[in-house]
GUZA-855983 format. One record per residue: residue in three letters; x, y, z of N, C-alpha, C, O in turn. Coordinates in steps of 0.05 Angstrom, whole numbers, plus 5000, padded with zeros to 4 digits. Example, Ala and Ser with C-alpha at 12.3 -4.5 7.8 and 13.67 -1.06 7.14 Angstrom:
<pts>
ALA526448865156524649105156526449345156528549345169/SER525749555142527349795143525850015157526850235161/
</pts>
This chain:
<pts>
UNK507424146070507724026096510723986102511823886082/UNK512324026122514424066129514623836151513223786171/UNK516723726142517723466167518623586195520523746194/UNK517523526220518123716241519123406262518723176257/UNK520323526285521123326299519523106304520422876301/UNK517523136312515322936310515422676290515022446295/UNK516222806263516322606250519122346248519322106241/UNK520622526256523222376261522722216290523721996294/UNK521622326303521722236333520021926327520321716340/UNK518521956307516121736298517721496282516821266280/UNK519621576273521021436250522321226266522420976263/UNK523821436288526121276306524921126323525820906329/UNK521821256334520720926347520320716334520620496345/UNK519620756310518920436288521720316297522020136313/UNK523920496283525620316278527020166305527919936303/UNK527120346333527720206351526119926363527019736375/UNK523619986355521419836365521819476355521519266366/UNK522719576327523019346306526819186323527218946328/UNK528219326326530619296333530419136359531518916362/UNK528919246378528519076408526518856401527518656412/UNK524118776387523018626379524418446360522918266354/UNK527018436347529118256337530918086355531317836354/UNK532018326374534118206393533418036422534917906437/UNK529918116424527117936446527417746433528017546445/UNK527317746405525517336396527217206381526317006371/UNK530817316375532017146350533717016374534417076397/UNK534216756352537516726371539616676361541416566372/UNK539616766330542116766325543516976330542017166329/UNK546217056337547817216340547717416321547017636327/UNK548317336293548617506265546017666266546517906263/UNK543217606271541017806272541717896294542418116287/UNK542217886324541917966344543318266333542218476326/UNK546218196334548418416320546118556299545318756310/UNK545318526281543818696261541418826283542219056286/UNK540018806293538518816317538319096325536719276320/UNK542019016347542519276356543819386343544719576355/UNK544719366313545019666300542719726287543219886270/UNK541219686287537819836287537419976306537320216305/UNK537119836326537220056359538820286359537920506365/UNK542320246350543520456350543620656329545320836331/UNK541320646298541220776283538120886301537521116297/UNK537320806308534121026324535621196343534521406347/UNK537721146355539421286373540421556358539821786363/UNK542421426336543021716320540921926307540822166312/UNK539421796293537321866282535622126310535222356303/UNK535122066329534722226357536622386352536122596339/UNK538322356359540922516366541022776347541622996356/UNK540422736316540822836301538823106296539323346292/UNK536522956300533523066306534523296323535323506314/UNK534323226351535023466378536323626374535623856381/UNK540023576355542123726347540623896331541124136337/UNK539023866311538824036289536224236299535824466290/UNK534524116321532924356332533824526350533024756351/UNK535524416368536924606384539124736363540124906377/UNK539924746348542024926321545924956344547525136349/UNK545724626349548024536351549524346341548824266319/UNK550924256349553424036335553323786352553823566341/UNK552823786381552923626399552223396401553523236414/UNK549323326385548123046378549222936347548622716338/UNK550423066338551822996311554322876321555222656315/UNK555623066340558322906353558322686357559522516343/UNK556722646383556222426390555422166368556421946369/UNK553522256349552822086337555221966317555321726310/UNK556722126310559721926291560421756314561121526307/UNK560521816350561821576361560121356358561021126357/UNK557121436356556021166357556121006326556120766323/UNK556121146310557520996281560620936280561720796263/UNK561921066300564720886307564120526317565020306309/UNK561720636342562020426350561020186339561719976349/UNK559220186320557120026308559419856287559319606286/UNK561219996274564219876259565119776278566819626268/UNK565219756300567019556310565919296310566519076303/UNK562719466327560619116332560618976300560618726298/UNK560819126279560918926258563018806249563018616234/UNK565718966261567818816250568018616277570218506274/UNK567218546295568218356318564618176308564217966320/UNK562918246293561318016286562117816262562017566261/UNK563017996244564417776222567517736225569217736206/UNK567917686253571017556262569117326263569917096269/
</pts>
């Protein structure tokens, strides 16, 4: 049995699902921040998926900015 987009597409809903259902009911900041880098790892995780069935680079690109940007939200969370 071979992992096909479907299954990634399945993975990244858990994990977004779990990510928006953190950042709906907590209120501390420090989970909120952990939260949405859950959200933005179902983001890459997509990105990566699409890149590798379409047999481009384009969602991989993108996806280091969004792991740029996720280092920042954590270095401006533990300021």
């Amino acid at each position: 049995m071979s992992v096909g987009l479907t299954h990634y597409l399945l993975v990244s809903l858990i994990v977004f699902a779990l990510g928006l259902y953190c950042v709906l009911t907590r209120r501390n900041v420090i989970i909120i921040l952990m939260s949405i880098e859950l959200i933005l790892n179902a983001v890459n995780l997509n990105l990566v998926a699409f890149s590798r069935m379409w047999g481009n680079l384009h969602g991989q690109v993108f996806s280091i900015f969004i792991v740029v940007d996720a280092a920042a939200e954590a270095a401006v969370g533990l300021g």
